[in-house]
TIPA-460632 format. One line per 10 residues: number of its first residue (from 1); their letters; for each residue y, z, x of C-alpha. Coordinates in pm, whole numbers. Example, Ala and Ser with C-alpha at 12.3 -4.5 7.8 and 13.67 -1.06 7.14 Angstrom:
<recs>
1) AS) -450/780/1230 ~ -106/714/1367 .
</recs>
This chain:
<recs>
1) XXXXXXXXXX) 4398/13698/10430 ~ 4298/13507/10089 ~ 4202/13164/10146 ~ 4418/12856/10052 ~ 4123/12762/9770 ~ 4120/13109/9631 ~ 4461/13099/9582 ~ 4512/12775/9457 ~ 4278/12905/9182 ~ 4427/13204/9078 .
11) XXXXXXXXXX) 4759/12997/9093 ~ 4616/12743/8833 ~ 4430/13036/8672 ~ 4732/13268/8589 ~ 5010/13050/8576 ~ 4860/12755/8412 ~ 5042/12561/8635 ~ 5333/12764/8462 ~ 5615/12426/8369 ~ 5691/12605/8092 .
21) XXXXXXXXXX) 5868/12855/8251 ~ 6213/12686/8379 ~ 6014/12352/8556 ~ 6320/12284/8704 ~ 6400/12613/8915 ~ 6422/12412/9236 ~ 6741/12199/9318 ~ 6669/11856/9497 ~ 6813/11840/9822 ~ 6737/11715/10186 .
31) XXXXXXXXXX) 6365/11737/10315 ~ 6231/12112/10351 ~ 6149/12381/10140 ~ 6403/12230/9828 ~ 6218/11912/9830 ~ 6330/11553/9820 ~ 6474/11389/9517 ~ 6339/11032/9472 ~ 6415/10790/9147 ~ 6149/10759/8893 .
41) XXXXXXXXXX) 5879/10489/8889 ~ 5877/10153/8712 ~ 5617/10080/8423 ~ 5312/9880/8555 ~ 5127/9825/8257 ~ 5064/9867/7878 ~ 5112/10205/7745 ~ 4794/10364/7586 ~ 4893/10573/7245 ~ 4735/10795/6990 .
51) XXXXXXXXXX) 4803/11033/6692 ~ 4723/11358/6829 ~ 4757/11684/6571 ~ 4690/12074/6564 ~ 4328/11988/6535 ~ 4339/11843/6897 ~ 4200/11532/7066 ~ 4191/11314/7356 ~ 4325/11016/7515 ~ 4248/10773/7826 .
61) XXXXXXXXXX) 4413/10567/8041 ~ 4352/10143/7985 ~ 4183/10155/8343 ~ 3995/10468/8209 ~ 4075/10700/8550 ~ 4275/10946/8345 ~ 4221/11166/8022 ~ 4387/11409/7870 ~ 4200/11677/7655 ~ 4474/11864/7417 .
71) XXXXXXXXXX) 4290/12153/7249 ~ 4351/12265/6914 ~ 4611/12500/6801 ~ 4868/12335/7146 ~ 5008/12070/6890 ~ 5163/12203/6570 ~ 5208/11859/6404 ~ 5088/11491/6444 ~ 5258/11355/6750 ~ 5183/11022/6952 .
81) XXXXXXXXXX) 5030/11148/7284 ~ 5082/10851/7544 ~ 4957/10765/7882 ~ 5179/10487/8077 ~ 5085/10325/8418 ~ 5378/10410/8662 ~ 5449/10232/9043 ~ 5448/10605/9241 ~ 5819/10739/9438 ~ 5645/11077/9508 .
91) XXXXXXXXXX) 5638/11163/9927 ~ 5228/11187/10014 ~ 5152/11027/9727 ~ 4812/10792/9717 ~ 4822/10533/9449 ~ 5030/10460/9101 ~ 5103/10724/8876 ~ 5106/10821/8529 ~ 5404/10878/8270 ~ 5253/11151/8025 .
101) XXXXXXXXXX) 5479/11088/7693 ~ 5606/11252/7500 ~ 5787/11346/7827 ~ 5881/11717/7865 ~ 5669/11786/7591 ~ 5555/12211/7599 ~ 5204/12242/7443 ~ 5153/12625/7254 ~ 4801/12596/7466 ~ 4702/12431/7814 .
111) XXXXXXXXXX) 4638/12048/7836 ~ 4352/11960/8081 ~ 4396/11594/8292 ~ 4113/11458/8419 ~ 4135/11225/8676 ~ 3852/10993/8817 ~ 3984/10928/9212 ~ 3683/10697/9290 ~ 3951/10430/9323 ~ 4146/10585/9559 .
121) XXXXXXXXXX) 3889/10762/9801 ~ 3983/10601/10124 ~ 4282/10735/10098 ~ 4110/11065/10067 ~ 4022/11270/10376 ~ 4020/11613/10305 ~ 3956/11648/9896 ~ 4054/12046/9936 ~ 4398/11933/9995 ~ 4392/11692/9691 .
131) XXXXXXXXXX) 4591/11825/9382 ~ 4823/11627/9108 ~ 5206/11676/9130 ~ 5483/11625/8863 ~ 5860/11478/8913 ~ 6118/11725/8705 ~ 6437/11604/8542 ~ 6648/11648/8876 ~ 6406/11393/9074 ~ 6163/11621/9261 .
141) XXXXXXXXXX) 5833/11590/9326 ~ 5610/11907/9298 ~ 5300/11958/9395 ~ 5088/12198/9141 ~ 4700/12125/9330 ~ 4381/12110/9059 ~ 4152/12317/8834 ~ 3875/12229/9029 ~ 3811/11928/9241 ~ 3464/11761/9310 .
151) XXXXXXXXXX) 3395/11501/9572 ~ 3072/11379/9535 ~ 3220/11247/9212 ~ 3549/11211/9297 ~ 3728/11415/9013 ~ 3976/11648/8941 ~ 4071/11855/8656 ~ 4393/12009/8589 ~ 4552/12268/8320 ~ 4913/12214/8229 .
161) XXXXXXXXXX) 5141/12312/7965 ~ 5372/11997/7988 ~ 5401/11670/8009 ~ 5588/11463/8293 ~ 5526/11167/8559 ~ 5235/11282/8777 ~ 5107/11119/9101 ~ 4731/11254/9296 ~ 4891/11394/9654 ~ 4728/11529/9918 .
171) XXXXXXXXXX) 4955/11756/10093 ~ 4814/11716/10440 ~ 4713/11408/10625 ~ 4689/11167/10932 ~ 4944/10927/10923 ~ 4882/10634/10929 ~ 4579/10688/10685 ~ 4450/10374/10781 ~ 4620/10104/11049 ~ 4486/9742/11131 .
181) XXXXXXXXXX) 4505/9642/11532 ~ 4458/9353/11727 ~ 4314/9378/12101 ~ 4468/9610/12308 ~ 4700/9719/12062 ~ 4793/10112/12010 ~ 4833/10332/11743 ~ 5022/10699/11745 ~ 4835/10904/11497 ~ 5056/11188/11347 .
191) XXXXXXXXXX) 4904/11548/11152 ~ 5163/11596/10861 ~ 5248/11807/10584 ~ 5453/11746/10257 ~ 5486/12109/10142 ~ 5496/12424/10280 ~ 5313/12699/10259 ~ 5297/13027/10437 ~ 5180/13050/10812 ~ 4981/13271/10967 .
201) XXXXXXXXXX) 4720/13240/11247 ~ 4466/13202/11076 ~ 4617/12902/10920 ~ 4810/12805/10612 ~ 4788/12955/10265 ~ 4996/12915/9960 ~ 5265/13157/9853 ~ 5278/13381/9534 ~ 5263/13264/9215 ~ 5596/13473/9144 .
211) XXXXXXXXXX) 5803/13245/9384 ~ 5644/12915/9343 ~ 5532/12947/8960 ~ 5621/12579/8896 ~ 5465/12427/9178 ~ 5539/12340/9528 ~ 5871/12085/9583 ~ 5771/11768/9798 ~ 5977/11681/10060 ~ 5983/11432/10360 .
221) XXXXXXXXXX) 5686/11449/10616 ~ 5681/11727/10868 ~ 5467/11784/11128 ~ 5197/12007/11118 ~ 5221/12294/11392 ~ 4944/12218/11692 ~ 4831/12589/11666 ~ 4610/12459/11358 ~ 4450/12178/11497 ~ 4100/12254/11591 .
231) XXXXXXXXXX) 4009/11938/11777 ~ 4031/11554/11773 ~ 3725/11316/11781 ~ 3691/10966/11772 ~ 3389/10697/11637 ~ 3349/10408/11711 ~ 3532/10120/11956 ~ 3813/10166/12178 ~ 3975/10493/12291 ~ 4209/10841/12243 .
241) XXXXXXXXXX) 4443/11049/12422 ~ 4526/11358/12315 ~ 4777/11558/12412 ~ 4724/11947/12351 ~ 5049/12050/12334 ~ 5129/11781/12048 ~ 5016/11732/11701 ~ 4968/11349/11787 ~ 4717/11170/11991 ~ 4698/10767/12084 .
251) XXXXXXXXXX) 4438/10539/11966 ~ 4379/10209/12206 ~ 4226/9922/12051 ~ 3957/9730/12310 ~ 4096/9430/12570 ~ 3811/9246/12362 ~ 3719/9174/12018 ~ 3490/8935/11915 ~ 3426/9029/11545 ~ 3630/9283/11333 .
261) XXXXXXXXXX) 3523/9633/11408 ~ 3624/9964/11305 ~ 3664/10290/11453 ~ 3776/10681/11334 ~ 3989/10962/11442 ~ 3922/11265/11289 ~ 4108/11589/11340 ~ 3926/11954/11248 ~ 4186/12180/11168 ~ 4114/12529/11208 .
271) XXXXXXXXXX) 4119/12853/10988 ~ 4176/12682/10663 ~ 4015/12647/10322 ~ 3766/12955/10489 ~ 3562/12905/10138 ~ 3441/12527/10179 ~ 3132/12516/10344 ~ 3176/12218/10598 ~ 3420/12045/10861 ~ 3803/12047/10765 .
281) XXXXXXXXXX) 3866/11707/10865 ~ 4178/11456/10807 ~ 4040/11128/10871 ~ 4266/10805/10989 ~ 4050/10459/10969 ~ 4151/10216/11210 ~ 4003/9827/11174 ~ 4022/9645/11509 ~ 4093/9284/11402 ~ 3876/8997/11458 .
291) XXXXXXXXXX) 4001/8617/11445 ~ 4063/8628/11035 ~ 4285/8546/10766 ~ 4410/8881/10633 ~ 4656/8783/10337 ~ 4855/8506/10218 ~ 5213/8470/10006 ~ 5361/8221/9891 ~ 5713/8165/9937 ~ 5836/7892/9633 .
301) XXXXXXXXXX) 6193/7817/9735 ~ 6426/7902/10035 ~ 6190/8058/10211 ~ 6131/8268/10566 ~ 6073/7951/10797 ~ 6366/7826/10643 ~ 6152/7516/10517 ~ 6336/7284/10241 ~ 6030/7378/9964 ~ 5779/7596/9927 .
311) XXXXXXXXXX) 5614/7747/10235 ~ 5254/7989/10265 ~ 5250/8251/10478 ~ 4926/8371/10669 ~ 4868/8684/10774 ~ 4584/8737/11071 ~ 4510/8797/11393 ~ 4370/8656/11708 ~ 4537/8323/11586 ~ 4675/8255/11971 .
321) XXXXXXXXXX) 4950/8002/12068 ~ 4998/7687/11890 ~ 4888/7343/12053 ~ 5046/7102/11826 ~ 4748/6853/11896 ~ 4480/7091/11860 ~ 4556/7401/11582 ~ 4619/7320/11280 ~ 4620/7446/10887 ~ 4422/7348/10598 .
331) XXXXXXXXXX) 4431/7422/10229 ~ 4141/7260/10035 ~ 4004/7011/10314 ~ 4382/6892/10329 ~ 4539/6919/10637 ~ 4847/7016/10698 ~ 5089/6852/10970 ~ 5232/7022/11281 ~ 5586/6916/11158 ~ 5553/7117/10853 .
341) XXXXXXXXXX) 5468/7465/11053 ~ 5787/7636/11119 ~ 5607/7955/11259 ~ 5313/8029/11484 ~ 5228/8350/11617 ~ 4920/8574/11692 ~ 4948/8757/11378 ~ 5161/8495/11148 ~ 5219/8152/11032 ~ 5457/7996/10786 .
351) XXXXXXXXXX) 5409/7673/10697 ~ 5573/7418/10458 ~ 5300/7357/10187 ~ 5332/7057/9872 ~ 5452/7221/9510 ~ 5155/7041/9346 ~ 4864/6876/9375 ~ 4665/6824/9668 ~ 4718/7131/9902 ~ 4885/7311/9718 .
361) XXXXXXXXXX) 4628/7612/9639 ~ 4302/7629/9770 ~ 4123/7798/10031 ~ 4319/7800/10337 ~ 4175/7817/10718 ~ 4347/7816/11084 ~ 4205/7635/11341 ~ 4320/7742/11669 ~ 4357/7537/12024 ~ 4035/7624/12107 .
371) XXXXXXXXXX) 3887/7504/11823 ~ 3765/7829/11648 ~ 3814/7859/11277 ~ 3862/8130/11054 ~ 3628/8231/10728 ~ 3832/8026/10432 ~ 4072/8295/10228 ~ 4142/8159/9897 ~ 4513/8089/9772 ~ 4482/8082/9414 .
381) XXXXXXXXXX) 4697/7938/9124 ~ 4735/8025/8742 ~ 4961/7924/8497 ~ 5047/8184/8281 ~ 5099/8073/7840 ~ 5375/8364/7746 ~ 5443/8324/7365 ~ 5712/8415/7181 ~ 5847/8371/6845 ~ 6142/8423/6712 .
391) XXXXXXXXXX) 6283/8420/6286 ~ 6663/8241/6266 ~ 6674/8325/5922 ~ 6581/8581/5697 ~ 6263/8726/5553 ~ 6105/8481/5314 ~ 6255/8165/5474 ~ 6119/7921/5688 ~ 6345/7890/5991 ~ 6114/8012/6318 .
401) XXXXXXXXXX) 6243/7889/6641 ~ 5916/7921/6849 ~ 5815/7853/7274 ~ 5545/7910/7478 ~ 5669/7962/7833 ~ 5379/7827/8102 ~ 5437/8038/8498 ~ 5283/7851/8735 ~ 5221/8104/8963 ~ 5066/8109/9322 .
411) XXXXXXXXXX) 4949/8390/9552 ~ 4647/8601/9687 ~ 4436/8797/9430 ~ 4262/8981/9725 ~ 4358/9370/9839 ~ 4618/9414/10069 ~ 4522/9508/10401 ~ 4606/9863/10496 ~ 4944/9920/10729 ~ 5019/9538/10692 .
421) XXXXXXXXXX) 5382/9490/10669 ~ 5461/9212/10418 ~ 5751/8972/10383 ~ 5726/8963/9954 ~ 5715/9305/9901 ~ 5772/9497/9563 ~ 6118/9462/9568 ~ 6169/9117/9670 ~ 6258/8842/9434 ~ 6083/8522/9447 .
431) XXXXXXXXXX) 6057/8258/9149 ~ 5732/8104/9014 ~ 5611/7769/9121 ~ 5758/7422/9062 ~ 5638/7242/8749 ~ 5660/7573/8512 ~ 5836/7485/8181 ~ 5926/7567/7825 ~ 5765/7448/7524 ~ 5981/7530/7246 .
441) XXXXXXXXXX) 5893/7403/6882 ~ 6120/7396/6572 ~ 5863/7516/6347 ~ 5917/7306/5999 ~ 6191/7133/5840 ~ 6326/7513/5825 ~ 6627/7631/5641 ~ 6848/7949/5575 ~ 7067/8005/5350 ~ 7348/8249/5204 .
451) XXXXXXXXXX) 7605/8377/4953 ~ 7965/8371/5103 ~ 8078/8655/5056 ~ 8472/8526/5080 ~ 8435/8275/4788 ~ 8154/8231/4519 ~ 8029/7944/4720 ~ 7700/7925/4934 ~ 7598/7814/5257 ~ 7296/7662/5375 .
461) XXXXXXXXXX) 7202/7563/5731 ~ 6877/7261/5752 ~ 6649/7227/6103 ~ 6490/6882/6158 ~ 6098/6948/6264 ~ 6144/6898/6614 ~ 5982/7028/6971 ~ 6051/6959/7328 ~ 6001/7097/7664 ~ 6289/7276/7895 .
471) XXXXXXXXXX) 6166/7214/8258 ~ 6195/7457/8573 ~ 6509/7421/8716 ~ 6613/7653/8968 ~ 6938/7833/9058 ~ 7106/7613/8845 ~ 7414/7699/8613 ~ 7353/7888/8271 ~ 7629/7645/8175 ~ 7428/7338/8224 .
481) XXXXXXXXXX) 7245/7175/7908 ~ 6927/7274/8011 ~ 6875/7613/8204 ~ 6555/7806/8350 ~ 6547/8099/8600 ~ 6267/8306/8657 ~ 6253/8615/8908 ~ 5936/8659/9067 ~ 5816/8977/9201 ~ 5531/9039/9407 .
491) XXXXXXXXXX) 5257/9366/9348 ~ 5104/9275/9655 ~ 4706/9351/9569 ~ 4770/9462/9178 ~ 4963/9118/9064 ~ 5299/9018/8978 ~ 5626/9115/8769 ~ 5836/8871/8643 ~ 6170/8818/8442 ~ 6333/8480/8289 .
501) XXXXXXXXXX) 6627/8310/8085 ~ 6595/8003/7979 ~ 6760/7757/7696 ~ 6802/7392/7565 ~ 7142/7364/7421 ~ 7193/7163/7109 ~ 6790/7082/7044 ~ 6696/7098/6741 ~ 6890/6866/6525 ~ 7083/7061/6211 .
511) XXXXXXXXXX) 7284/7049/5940 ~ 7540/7326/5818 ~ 7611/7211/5459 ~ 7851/7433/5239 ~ 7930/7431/4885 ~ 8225/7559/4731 ~ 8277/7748/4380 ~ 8340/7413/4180 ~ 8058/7241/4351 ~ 8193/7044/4612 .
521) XXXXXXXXXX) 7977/7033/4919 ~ 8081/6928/5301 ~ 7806/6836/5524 ~ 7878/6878/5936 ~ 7657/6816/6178 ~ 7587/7177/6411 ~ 7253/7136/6646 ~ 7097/7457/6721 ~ 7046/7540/7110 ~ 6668/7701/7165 .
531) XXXXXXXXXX) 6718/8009/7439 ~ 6514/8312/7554 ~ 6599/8614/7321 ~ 6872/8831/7507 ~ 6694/9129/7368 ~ 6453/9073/7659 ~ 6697/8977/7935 ~ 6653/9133/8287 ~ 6313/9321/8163 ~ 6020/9263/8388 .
541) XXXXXXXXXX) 5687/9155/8246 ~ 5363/9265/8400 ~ 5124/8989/8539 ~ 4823/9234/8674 ~ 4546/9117/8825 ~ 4176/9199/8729 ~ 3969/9023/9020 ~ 4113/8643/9005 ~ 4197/8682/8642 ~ 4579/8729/8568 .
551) XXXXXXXXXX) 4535/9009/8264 ~ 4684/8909/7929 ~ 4980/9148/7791 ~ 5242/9224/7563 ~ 5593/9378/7562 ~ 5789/9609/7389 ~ 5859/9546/7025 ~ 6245/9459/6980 ~ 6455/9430/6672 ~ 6585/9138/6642 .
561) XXXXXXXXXX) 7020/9145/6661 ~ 7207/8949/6449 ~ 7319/8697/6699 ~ 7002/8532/6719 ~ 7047/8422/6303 ~ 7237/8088/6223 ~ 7400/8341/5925 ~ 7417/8667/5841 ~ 7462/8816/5524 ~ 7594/9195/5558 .
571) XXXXXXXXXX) 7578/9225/5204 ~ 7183/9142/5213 ~ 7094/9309/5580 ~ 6744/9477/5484 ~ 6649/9096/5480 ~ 6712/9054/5811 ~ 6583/9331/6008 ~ 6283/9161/6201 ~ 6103/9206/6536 ~ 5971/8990/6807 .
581) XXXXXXXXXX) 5761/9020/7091 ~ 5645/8856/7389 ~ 5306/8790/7433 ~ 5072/8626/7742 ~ 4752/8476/7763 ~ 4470/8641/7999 ~ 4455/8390/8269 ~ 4174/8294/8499 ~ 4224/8123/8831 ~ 4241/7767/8948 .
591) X) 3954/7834/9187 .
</recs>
C-alpha cells in the first residue's frame, strides 16, 4: 500500500489540486462522504489588493501569514489579485481564513499559497495531517492537503488553479485540542476525523485522484476507528483511563492544585504517514487551573446578572464560595461592594461595575474568604475617533456636513483561554460604553444651489457655521430628536465589530431661499437634521486588536445617493456623483 504522504503528493502533483475541473462535483448534504454545507465567513479586516498581469507577481496578507505567487503566462490581462481576512465556518478548521478575490477566478497556470502557521501551532499536532481547504459555490468545505509542509518552520505551500475562501484544516485530531480544568475535574478526549479516506489495516490513505480530483468534502466529526490507535500516553499531573475498545479515554484533573499546571495526552496512531520518520502523534493540552483570573467582558446595559447598568464578568477558577464580609472585587484599588455582585461561583462572577470614572476599567483582582488574591488581569478602555465626512451639495460647493463618532469601548485585550465558554460571544450584540457621542460640525457658512428645472428660477439652500454633539442614548426611538444606537460585537481575543445610526434632527440652522423668473425671492426657514449616512447602515466595522492597541481602519468606499443632497439637479448629475468613507483612529489603551 502507498502511503497517505505519497499520495497526497502525487494528488497535488497531477491534479494541481484540479478546481478547474467542475470544483463543484460534490452536492452538500448531511455529514459523511457529501460533506457539510456551512454559510460563508464574515470579513475581519482590510482587504489587501494589487495589479497583477501576464508578467506575474505576488501579494501578502496585512498580517503577512499568507502569499500568493501567480507565475507568468496564468494571467492574460491586468487584474486586481486580493487577499481578504475571513472569520472561518469550515468543520476542523484552526483559525480565520482567507477570501482569495477575484473569487472563482481559473488561472491558465498554477498559483502557489504560502502560508506561515507559526500563529496557529498549538493547534497543530500532527503537521502531516495539515493541508488548506476551499468552500465551493454550494457551501462545502473541501479539503485539498499541501505542496509540501515543513514544521520546524511552520509552512505550507500549495498549487491551485483557482481562487476561493480557504481555511488551514487538519483532518485528524483530539478533540478537545486543548481544555482548561479545575481540581478534580474530567475531561473525555475524543480521536476524530473530518474526511474520509480509504481504510485498510494498515491504516488510512487517500483515494484516487480520478474520484476525488477536487478535493476531499468536509463534513461533521466522526470518530476515528480504534483499530488505528497505537497507544495513549499521558505527561504531566493528574491521570487517564483508557478504554481499548473505544477511541476515547478520560483525563482526571488532581484533588489539589496549588499553582496552574499543565499536562498532555498524546495518542500514536498506527500504520500511517509510513514515510515520516518519527511518532504519529495527535496531541490534546490540558491546563489544570490555579486560583486566577482567566478573562473578563464587559456587559454595558441589561446584562447577565440582571444588574440595572453595566456589569464585568470574571472568568477563573478556584474562586470558592462567597463570604459577603470577607471576598470581595476590585478594579483599580477601588473596591467594589457585596451589594453590587449578583453572581459568585467557583469559575464566575458578575458584578455591577460604575460607567465612568473610578472603577470603571482597570486591573481587576478577587479576593476570596480566605483571603487569597489573584495576579491583577487588566480591563482596559479605549475610545475609538471614527471620522466621516459627508458633501450635501455638489462638486465645487461648500456644503460638508462632517462628525467624528468617539466608542468608548471596554473589554479584555488578552487571548482567550482555550475551551472557555463565553457569555459575549461572536454573535452576541452588546453596545459600547456610556458617555460615547457624536461630534458633528457644519463645516462653513456652506451653500448649494440649483437651476429649477420647472421654471427659469433658481434655488439656493444657506447652512449657518454650526457644530454640536449627539450623545449616547440607548434603545431609544429613531423618532426622537436626538438618536444613537450602536451594536457591539465581541471577537473575543482578536477585538470588536461594531455597527451604528445616529442623527440630530433640525441642527444646523438653514435657509431655503428661491427666486422666481421675474426676480422675486421667498425666504423659509428649513434646518437641516445631521444623521449617519444610510449607505453604511447595518454594516459592521472592524475594531481589531494589536496587543492593547485598537488598530485604525477604513471601510468600503460608497457613492454617495441622492438623498443625502439638500437638491438635486438631474439635469447636472455628473456634479453630484461623490463618495464617502468611514475612517478610525488607531487607538491605544487607557492602561
Amino acid at each position: 500500500m502507498k502511503s497517505f504522504l505519497y499520495l497526497l503528493l502525487t494528488i497535488l502533483t497531477l491534479g494541481t489540486i484540479s478546481c478547474k475541473h467542475d470544483p463543484d462535483a460534490v452536492i452538500p448534504g448531511s455529514p459523511g462522504g457529501n460533506g457539510t454545507q456551512r454559510p460563508t465567513g464574515e470579513p475581519l479586516g482590510e482587504r489587501e489588493t494589487k495589479q497583477i498581469g501576464p508578467a506575474g507577481g505576488s501579494l501578502q496578507s496585512g498580517d503577512g501569514t499568507l502569499t500568493i505567487t501567480v507565475p507568468a503566462g496564468a494571467l492574460t490581462a491586468l487584474t486586481e489579485v486580493g487577499i481578504e481576512p475571513i472569520t472561518s465556518t469550515c468543520p476542523g478548521g484552526i483559525g480565520d481564513g482567507w477570501r482569495l478575490t477575484p473569487h472563482g477566478k481559473a488561472f491558465a497556470k498554477p498559483v502557489e499559497i504560502k502560508l506561515n502557521y507559526a500563529a496557529r501551532k498549538d493547534s497543530v499536532s500532527l503537521p502531516q495531517a495539515l493541508g488548506l481547504a476551499y468552500q465551493d459555490s454550494k457551501g462545502v468545505w473541501r479539503f485539498v492537503g499541501n505542496s509540501s509542509v515543513n514544521a520546524s518552520t511552520h509552512t505550507l505551500t500549495l498549487q491551485t488553479t483557482h481562487f476561493s475562501d480557504w481555511v488551514v484544516v487538519q483532518w485528524m485530531t483530539l478533540s478537545p485540542l486543548s481544555a482548561r480544568v479545575g481540581e478534580k475535574q474530567q475531561v473525555t478526549l475524543k480521536a476524530l476525523k473530518y474526511i474520509t479516506p480509504s481504510l485498510s489495516e494498515d491504516g488510512l490513505v487517500l483515494q484516487s485522484v480520478a474520484e476525488y480530483e477536487n478535493g476531499y468534502p468536509i463534513a461533521e466529526p466522526e470518530p476515528l476507528d480504534p483499530k488505528y490507535i497505537k497507544k495513549w500516553s499521558l505527561g504531566g499531573v493528574g491521570s487517564l483511563n483508557v478504554s481499548p475498545a473505544t477511541n476515547q479515554a478520560v483525563y482526571s484533573a488532581p484533588a489539589q492544585v496549588q499553582k496552574t499546571s499543565t499536562a498532555a495526552v498524546s495518542l500514536e496512531l498506527k500504520g500511517l504517514f509510513s514515510t515520516f520518520t518519527g511518532q504519529n502523534l495527535l496531541v490534546s493540552n490540558i491546563t489544570v487551573m490555579g486560583f486566577e483570573v482567566a478573562y473578563l467582558q464587559v456587559a454595558e446595559k441589561n446584562g447577565p446578572g440582571g444588574g440595572r447598568d453595566s456589569e464585568l464578568i470574571i472568568y477563573g477558577s478556584n474562586f470558592g464560595a462567597q463570604d459577603k464580609a470577607k471576598s470581595s472585587v476590585t478594579i483599580d484599588g477601588q473596591v467594589i461592594g457585596a451589594q453590587d455582585i449578583s453572581v459568585w461561583g467557583d469559575n464566575l462572577i458578575i458584578c455591577r461595575i460604575p460607567m465612568i470614572g473610578p472603577g470603571s476599567s482597570g486591573p481587576v483582582r478577587v479576593k476570596t474568604a480566605s483571603g487569597a488574591m489573584t495576579e491583577p488581569h487588566l480591563l482596559n478602555e479605549w475610545t475609538v475617533p471614527m471620522r466621516i465626512s459627508r458633501p450635501s451639495a455638489r462638486v465645487g460647493q461648500s456644503m460638508n456636513e462632517a462628525a467624528t463618532i468617539y466608542l468608548r469601548i471596554r473589554g479584555d485585550a488578552s487571548p482567550v483561554p482555550p475551551d472557555l465558554t463565553l457569555i459575549y460571544d461572536e454573535d452576541s450584540q452588546n453596545t459600547a460604553a456610556f458617555k460615547s457621542y457624536v461630534r458633528w460640525e457644519a463645516q462653513g457658512e456652506g451653500f448649494s444651489t440649483m437651476r429649477n428645472a420647472e421654471f427659469c428660477g433658481t434655488e439656493k439652500e444657506v447652512w449657518t457655521k454650526s457644530a454640536g454633539d449627539i450623545d449616547l442614548t440607548y434603545m431609544v426611538s429613531p423618532t426622537d430628536k436626538q438618536y444613537f444606537n450602536v451594536n457591539l460585537y465581541h471577537l473575543p481575543g482578536k477585538g470588536f465589530t461594531v455597527s451604528f445610526r445616529y442623527q440630530s434632527k433640525d441642527a444646523v440652522p438653514s435657509n431655503h431661499v428661491s427666486t422666481d423668473c421675474e426676480g422675486n425671492t421667498i425666504r423659509s426657514n428649513r434646518p437641516h437634521t445631521i444623521s449617519f449616512p444610510s449607505e453604511f447602515h447595518e454594516e459592521r466595522f472592524p475594531l481589531l486588536f494589536s496587543g492593547n492597541t485598537l488598530k485604525g481602519g477604513k471601510s468600503a468606499i460608497h457613492e454617495t445617493g441622492i438623498n443625502c443632497y439638500l437638491h438635486y439637479d438631474f439635469d447636472d448629475s455628473i456634479n453630484w456623483g461623490q463618495t464617502i468613507q468611514l475612517t478610525w483612529d488607531t487607538t491605544t489603551g487607557k492602561f
